[in-house]
C-alpha positions in Angstrom: -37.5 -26.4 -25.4 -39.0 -29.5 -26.1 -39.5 -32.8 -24.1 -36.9 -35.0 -22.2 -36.5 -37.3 -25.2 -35.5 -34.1 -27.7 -34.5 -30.6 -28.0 -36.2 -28.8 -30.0 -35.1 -24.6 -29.6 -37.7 -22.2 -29.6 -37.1 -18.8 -31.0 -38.5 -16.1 -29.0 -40.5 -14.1 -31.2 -43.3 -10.8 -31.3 -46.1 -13.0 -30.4 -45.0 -14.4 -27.6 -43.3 -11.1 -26.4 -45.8 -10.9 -23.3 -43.3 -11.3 -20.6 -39.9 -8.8 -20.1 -38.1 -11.8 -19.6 -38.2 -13.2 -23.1 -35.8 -10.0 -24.0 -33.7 -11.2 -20.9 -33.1 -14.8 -22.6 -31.7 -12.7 -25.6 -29.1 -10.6 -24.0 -27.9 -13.1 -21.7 -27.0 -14.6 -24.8 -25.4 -11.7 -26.4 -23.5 -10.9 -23.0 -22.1 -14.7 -22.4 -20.4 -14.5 -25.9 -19.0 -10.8 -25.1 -18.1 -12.0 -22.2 -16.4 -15.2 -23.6 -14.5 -12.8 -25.8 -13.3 -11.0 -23.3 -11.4 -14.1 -21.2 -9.9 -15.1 -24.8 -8.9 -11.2 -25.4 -6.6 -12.2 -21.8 -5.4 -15.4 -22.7 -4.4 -14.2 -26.4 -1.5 -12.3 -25.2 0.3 -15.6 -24.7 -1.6 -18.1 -27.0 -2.0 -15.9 -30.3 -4.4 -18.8 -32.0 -6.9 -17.7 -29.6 -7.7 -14.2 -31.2 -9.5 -16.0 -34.3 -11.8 -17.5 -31.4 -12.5 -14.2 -29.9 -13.6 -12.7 -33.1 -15.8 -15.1 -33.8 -17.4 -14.8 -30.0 -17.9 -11.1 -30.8 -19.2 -11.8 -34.2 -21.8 -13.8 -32.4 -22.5 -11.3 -29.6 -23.4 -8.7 -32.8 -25.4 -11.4 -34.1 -27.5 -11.7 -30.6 -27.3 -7.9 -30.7 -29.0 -7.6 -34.0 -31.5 -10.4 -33.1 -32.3 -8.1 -29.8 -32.8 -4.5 -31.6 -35.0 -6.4 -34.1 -37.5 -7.8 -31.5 -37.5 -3.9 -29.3 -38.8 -2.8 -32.9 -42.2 -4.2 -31.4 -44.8 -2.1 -30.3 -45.1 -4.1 -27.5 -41.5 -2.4 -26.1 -41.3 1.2 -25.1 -38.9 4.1 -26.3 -36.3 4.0 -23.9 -35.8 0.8 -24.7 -35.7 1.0 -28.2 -32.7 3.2 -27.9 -31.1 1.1 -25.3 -31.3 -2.0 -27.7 -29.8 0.5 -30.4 -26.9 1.8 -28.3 -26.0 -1.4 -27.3 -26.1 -3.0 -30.7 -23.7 0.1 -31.8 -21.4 -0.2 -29.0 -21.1 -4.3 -29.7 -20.6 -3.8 -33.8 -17.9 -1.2 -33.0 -16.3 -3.2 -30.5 -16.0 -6.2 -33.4 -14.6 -3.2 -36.1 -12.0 -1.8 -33.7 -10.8 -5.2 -33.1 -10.6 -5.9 -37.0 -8.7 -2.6 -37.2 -11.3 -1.4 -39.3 -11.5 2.3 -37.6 -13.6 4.4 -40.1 -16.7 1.7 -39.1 -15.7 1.2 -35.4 -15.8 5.2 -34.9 -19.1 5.5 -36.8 -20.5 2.9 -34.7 -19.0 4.4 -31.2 -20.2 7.5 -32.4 -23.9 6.2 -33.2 -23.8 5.2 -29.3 -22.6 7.9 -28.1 -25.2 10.3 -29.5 -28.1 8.0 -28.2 -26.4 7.8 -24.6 -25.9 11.6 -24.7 -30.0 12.2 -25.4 -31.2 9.8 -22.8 -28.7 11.4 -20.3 -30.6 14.5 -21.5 -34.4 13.1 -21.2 -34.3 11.9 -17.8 -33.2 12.2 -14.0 -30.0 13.2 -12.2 -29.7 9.7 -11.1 -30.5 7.7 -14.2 -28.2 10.4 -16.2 -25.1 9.3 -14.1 -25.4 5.7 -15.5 -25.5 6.9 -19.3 -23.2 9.6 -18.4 -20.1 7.1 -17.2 -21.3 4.8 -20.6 -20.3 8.0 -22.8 -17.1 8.5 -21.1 -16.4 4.5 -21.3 -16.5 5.1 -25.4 -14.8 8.5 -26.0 -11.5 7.4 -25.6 -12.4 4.3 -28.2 -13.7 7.1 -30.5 -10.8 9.3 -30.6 -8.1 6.3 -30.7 -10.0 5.3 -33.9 -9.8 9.3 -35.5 -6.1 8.9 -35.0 -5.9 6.0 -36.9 -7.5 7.4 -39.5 -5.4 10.7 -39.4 -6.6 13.0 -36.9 -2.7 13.9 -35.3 -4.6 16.0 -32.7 -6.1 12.6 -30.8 -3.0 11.8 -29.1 -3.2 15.0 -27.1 -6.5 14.1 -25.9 -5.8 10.6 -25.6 -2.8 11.1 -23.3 -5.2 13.6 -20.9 -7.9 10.6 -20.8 -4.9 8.7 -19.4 -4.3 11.2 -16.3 -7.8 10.7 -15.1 -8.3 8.5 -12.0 -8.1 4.6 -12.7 -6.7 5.3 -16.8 -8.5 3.8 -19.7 -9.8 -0.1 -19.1 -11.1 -2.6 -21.6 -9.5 -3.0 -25.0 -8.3 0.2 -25.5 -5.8 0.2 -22.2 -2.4 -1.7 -24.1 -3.3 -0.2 -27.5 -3.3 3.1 -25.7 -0.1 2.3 -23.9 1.4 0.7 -27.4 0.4 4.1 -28.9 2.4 6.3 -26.8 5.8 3.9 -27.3 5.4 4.0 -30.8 4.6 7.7 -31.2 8.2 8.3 -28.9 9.6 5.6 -31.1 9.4 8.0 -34.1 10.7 10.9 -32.3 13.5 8.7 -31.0 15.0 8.4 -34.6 15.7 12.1 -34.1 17.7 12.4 -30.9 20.8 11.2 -30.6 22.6 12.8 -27.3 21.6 14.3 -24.1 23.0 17.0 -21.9 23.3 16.6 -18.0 25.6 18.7 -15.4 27.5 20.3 -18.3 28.3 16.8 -20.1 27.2 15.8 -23.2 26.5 12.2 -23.7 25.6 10.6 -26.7 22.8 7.7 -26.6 22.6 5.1 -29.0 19.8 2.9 -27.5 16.7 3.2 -28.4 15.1 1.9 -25.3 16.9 5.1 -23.4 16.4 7.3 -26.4 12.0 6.7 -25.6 12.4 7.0 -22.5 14.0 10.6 -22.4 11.9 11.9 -24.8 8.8 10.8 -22.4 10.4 11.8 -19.8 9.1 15.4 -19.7 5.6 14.4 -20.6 5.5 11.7 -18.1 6.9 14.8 -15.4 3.8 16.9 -16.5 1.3 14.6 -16.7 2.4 14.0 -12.8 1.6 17.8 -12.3 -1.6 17.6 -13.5 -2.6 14.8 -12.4 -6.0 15.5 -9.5 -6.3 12.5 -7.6 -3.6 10.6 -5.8 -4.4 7.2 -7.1 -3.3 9.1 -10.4 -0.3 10.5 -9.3 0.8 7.0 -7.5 0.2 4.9 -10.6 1.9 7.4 -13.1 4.9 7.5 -10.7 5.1 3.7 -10.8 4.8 3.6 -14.8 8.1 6.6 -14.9 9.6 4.0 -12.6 8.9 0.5 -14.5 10.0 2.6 -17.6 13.3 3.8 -15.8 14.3 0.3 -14.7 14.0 -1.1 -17.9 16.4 1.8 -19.5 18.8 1.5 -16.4 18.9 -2.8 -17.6 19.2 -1.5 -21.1 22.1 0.4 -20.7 23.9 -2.1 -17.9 23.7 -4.9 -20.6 26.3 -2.6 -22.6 28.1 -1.7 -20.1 28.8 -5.7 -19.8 30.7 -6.5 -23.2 33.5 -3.3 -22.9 34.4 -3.9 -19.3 38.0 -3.9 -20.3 37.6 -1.1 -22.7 36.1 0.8 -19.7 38.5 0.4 -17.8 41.4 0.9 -20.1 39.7 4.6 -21.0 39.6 5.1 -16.8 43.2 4.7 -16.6 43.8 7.3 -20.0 41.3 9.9 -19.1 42.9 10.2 -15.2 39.5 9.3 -13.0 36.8 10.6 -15.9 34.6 7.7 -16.8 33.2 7.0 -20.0 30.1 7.6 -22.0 28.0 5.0 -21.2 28.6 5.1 -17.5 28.1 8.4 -17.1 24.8 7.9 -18.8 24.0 5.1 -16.4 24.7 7.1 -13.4 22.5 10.1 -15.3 19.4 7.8 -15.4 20.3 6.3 -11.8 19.9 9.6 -10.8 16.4 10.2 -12.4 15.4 6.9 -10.6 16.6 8.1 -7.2 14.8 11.4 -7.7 11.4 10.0 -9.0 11.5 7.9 -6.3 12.2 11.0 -3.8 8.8 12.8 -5.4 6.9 9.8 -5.1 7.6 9.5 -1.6 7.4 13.2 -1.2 3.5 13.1 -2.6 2.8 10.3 -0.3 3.9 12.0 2.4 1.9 15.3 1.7 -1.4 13.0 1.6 -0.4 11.3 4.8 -0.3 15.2 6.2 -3.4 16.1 5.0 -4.7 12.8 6.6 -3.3 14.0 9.9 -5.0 16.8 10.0 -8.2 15.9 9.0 -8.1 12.9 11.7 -7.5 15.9 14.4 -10.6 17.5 13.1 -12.9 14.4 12.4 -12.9 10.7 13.4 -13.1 7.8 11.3 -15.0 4.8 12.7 -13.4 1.9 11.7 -11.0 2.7 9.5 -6.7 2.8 9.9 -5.8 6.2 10.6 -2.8 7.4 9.4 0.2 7.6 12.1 3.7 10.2 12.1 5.2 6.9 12.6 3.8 6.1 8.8 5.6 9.4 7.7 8.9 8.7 9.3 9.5 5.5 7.4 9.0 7.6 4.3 11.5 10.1 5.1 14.0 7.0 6.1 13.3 5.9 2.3 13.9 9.4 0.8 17.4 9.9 3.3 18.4 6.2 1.8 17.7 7.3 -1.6 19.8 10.7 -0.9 22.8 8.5 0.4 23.1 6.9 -2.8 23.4 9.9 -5.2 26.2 11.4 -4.3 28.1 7.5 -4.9 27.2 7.9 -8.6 29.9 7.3 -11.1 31.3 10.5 -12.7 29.6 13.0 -9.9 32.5 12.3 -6.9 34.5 15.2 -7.8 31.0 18.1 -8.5 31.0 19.7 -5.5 27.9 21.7 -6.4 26.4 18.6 -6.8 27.7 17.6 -3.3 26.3 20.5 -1.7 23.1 20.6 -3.3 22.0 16.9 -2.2 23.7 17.8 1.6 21.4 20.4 1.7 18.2 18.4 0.8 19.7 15.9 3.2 19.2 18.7 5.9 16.0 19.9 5.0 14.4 16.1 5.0 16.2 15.4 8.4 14.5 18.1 9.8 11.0 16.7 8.8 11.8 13.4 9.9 12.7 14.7 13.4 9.5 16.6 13.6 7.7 13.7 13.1 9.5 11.5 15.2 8.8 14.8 17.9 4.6 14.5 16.6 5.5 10.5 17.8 7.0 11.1 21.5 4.2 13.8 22.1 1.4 11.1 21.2 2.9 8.9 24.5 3.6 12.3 26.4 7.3 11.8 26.5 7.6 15.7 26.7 11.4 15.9 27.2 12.3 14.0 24.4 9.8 15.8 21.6 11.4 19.0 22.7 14.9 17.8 22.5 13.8 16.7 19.1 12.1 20.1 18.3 15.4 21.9 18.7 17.3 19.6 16.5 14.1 20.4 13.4 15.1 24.5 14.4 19.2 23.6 14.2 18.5 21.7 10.8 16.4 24.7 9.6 18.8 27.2 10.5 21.9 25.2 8.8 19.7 25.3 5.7 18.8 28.7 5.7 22.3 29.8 6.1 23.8 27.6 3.3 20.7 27.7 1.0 21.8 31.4 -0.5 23.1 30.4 -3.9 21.1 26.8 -4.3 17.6 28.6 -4.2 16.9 27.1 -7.1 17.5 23.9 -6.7 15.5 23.9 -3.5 12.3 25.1 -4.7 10.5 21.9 -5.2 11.5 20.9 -1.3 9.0 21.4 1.0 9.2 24.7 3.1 11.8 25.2 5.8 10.3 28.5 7.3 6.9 27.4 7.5 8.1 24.4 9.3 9.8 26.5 11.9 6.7 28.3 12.0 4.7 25.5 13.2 7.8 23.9 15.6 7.6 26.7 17.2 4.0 26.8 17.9 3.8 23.3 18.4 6.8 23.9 21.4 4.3 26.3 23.2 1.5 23.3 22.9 4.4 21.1 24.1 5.2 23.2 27.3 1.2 23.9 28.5 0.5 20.2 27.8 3.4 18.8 30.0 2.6 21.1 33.0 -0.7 20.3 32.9 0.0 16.4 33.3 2.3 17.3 35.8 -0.6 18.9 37.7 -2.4 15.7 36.9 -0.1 13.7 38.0 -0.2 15.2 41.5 -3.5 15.0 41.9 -3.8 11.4 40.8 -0.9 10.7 44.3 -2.7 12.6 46.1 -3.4 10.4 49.2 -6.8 11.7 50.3 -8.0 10.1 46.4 -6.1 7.3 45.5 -6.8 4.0 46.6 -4.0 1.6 46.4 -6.1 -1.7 46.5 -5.4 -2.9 50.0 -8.2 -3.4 52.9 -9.2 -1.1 55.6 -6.8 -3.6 58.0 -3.7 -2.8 56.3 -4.0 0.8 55.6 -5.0 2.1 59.4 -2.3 4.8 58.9 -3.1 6.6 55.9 -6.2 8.5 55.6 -7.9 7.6 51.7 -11.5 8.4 51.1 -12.9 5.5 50.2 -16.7 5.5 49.3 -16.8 1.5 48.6 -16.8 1.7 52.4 -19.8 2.6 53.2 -21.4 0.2 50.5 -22.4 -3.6 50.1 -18.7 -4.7 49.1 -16.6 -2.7 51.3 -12.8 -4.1 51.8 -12.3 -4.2 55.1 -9.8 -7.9 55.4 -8.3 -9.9 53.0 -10.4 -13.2 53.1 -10.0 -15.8 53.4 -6.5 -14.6 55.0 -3.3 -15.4 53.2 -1.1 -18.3 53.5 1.9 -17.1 56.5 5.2 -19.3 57.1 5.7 -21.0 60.2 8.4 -23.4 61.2 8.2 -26.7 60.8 7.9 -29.5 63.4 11.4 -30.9 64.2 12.8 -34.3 63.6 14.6 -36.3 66.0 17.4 -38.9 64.6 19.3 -41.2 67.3 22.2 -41.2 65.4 24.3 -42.8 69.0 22.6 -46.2 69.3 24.6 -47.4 66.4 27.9 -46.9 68.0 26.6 -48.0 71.9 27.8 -51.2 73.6 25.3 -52.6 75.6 26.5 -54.7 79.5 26.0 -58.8 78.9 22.5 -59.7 81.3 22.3 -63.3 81.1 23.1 -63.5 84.6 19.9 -61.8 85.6 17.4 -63.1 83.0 15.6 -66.2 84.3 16.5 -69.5 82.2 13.5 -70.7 81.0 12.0 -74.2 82.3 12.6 -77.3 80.1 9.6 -78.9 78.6 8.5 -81.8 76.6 8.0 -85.6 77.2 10.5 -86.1 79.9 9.0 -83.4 81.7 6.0 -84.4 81.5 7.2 -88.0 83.0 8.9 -86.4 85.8 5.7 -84.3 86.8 3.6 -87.0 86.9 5.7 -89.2 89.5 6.6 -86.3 91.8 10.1 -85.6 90.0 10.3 -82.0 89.4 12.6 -80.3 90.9 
C-alpha cells in the first residue's frame, strides 16, 4: 500500500488472486459499509438527514459487492463460491431497492437469492443446509412485503403468519411490517363507527380505538396460534402497549366534557355516558388480556414443575409454586378491579360471572400455596389448605350451572379436585413416614447429643467415636466455673476512735547541741 512517505492503494486483482485472503480484503469492505448503514438506518428515526447517508453506504456496499462477484468469475475460485458471491451481491442490491421503495427490482433481486440459497441447501450436507436454509427464511418475508407493494393483496396474510413465528421479523423489514398492519386497520377503520358490549351500543369516533378494535380479533388469534411461549409473551405485550395507548386516547376526551359528563349523570339517573362506558369497555379488555397472559405464564411455569420432578437441571433456576402464587395474586388484583368499572355496578350477571372466576383462581392459588407448605413438610397446614381448594371447587361447581360458558376458557375445576385429592393421600403417607423418622432420629440408643462420655454416664448412646483415635471422653481443657471471691476488709471505726494522751509514759528525749557538748566534757551532765 505503498511506502511510509505515500499511499498508494493497490487493487486486488486475478493475478494476484493466489491467496483466499485477497477475497477477504473485499468483503470486509462491502460488510463495514452494510454495516455503517445499518447504525445510520437506527439513528434515522430521530435525525431524518441521516437516511441520504445510509443510502449512499449501501450504494457502496453494492459497489464492493459487484467488485467481489467480478473477481469469483476467476477460474482460480470454485463453484460454491461463485454462487455465494452471486447471492450475496443479490441480497445487497435488493436491500438498496427496497430501501428506495423501488419493489418490482428489490423482489427480483430477493428472489435471485433466494433461488441460489435454495440449490446449495439442496447440493450439500444436513449441517451446511441449516445455514442457507435460515438465509432463505431471513428474505421471504422481504420478498412478499415487496409483492404487496406491488399488488399482491394476498401477502398480508402471509406476512402477518411470519409475524407469529418465534422472535418476529428483524432487520429492515420489522417497523415497515408493523407500519403495514396500522395502515391496513387504518383503512378498515373508516368503516366502523360503533361497537357493541353487554347489550350497549357505543359509538366510537377515534380513530386510535376504532384500529385497535378491528385488530383486536386478529391480535386474539394470532395469540392461539402462536407455538412457542416467547411468541405468545411478546404478542400479549404488543395487545397490551396497543390497549394503553387506546385507554390514553379516549381519557384525553373524557378531559374537555367533564361537566357535560356529569350534567348527563344527574339526567340519565346513575347511567353514564358514551365515552365512559367505552372507557370502562376497553379497561375491561386490558384487565382480561392481562388475566390470559398471566394465565399462559402460569401453565408454562406447570409444565416446568413437572418436568423438574422428572429431570434435574444443573445449574439453572428452577421454577418454584411460590413463582405461581404471585401470579395468581396479580390475576385476583386484576379481578378486583372489574367489577369497579363505570357503567357495570348495577349487571349482576356481570357480578356473578367475575365472583365465580374469583373462586375458581382462589382455589389454584391455595393449591399452590398447599404444593409450598408440603416442600418444608408443614403437613397440617397443606391439608388445611387442600380442603379450602375442595370448598372453592365445590362453591363453583354449584353456582357454575348457567355461566358455563363464560367459564370455558378457565382452567379446570374437576381435574383440579382430581389431583387435590390424590395429592391428600401423598400428603397423609409422607407425614406418617417423617413421624416414624422422627422417632427414630430421638431414639436414645442413636443420637448423640454432643456431650463427653463424663457428662452423659446415665444415658446409654452407642457411640462408635469411642472406640476410635478422637473419642470424647472430657471436655478439655475444662471450662471456666465461678467461685467466690476473696473478701475485703475496710476499718471503717478508726476514723471515729479517740485515742488516751501518752506523754506521760514516752521518754523525753535528751537535749543536744553545743551546750551539751560543754557540759559533757567538764563532768556536767546530769
Amino acid at each position: 500500500m505503498g511506502n511510509r512517505h505515500k499511499f498508494t492503494g493497490k487493487k486486488v486483482t486475478e493475478e494476484i488472486l493466489s491467496d483466499n485472503r485477497y477475497l477477504l480484503l473485499i468483503l470486509m469492505d462491502a460488510e463495514r459499509a452494510w454495516s455503517y448503514a445499518m447504525q445510520l438506518k437506527q439513528e434515522a428515526n430521530t435525525e431524518p438527514r441521516k437516511r441520504f447517508h445510509l443510502l449512499s453506504r449501501l450504494r457502496k456496499a453494492v459497489k464492493h459487492a459487484e467488485e467481489l462477484e467480478r473477481l469469483c468469475e476467476s477460474n482460480r475460485v470454485d463453484a460454491k463460491t461463485k454462487l455465494e458471491a452471486q447471492a450475496y451481491m443479490a441480497y445487497l442490491t435488493g436491500m438498496l431497492h427496497f430501501e428506495h421503495q423501488e419493489w418490482k427490482a428489490a423482489m427480483e433481486a430477493f428472489n435471485k437469492c433466494k433461488t441460489i440459497y435454495e440449490k446449495l441447501a439442496s447440493a450439500f450436507t444436513e449441517e451446511q443446509a441449516v445455514l442457507y436454509n435460515q438465509r432463505v427464511e431471513e428474505i421471504s418475508p422481504n420478498i412478499r412485503y415487496c409483492a404487496y407493494n406491488i399488488g399482491d393483496q394476498s401477502a398480508i396474510s402471509e406476512l402477518m403468519q411470519m409475524r407469529l413465528r418465534s422472535g418476529g421479523t428483524e432487520g429492515l423489514l420489522a417497523e415497515k411490517l408493523e407500519s403495514l398492519i396500522t395502515q391496513t386497520r387504518a383503512k378498515q377503520a373508516a368503516t366502523m363507527s360503533e361497537v357493541e358490549w353487554r347489550g350497549r351500543t357505543v359509538p366510537v369516533k377515534i380513530d386510535k380505538v376504532r384500529i385497535f378494535l378491528l385488530g383486536l380479533a386478529d391480535n386474539e388469534a394470532a395469540i392461539a396460534q402462536a407455538e412457542g411461549e416467547e411468541t405468545k409473551e411478546r404478542l400479549f405485550e404488543s395487545l397490551l402497549s396497543e390497549c394503553r395507548d387506546a385507554i390514553q386516547a379516549v381519557r384525553e376526551e373524557l378531559k374537555p366534557d367533564q361537566k357535560q359528563r356529569d350534567h348527563s349523570l344527574e339526567i340519565d339517573s346513575g347511567k353514564v355516558s358514551n365515552i365512559q362506558y367505552l372507557h370502562s369497555y376497553l379497561t375491561y379488555i386490558k384487565l382480561s388480556t392481562a388475566i390470559k397472559r398471566n394465565e399462559s405464564m402460569a401453565k408454562a411455569l406447570q409444565k416446568a414443575l413437572l418436568q423438574e420432578h422428572q429431570s434435574e437441571d444443573d445449574g439453572k433456576r428452577t421454577a418454584r409454586p411460590q413463582d405461581l402464587i404471585r401470579l395468581y395474586d396479580i390475576i385476583l388484583q386484576n379481578l378486583v378491579e372489574l367489577p369497579q368499572l363505570p357503567g357495570l355496578e348495577e349487571d349482576k350477571n356481570f357480578q356473578k360471572e367475575i365472583g365465580l372466576k374469583t373462586l375458581v383462581y382462589k382455589a389454584y392459588r391455595c393449591f399452590f400455596i398447599a404444593q409450598s407448605y408440603v416442600l418444608v413438610k408443614k403437613w397440617s397446614e397443606a391439608l388445611v389448605l387442600y380442603d379450602r381448594v375442595l370448598k372453592y371447587a365445590s362453591e363453583v361447581q354449584a353456582q357454575a350451572g348457567a355461566y358455563k360458558n363464560s367459564l370455558k376458557e378457565l382452567p379446570d375445576v374437576q381435574e383440579l379436585i382430581t389431583q387435590v385429592n390424590a395429592e391428600k393421600y401423598s400428603l397423609q403417607a409422607a407425614a406418617i413416614l417423617d413421624t416414624n423418622d422422627t422417632y427414630e432420629a430421638e431414639s436414645p440408643s442413636q443420637v448423640k447429643d454432643g456431650k463427653p462420655l463424663s457428662e452423659r454416664f446415665e444415658t446409654f448412646c452407642l457411640d462408635p467415636s469411642l472406640v476410635g483415635k478422637q473419642a470424647s471422653l472430657v471436655y478439655f481443657p475444662p471450662g471456666f466455673q465461678p467461685i467466690p471471691c476473696k473478701p475485703l476488709f475496710f476499718d471503717l471505726a478508726l476514723n471515729h476512735v479517740a485515742f488516751p494522751p501518752l506523754e506521760d509514759k514516752v521518754e523525753q528525749k535528751a537535749k543536744s547541741g553545743l551546750t551539751g557538748y560543754i557540759k559533757g566534757i567538764f563532768g556536767f551532765r546530769s
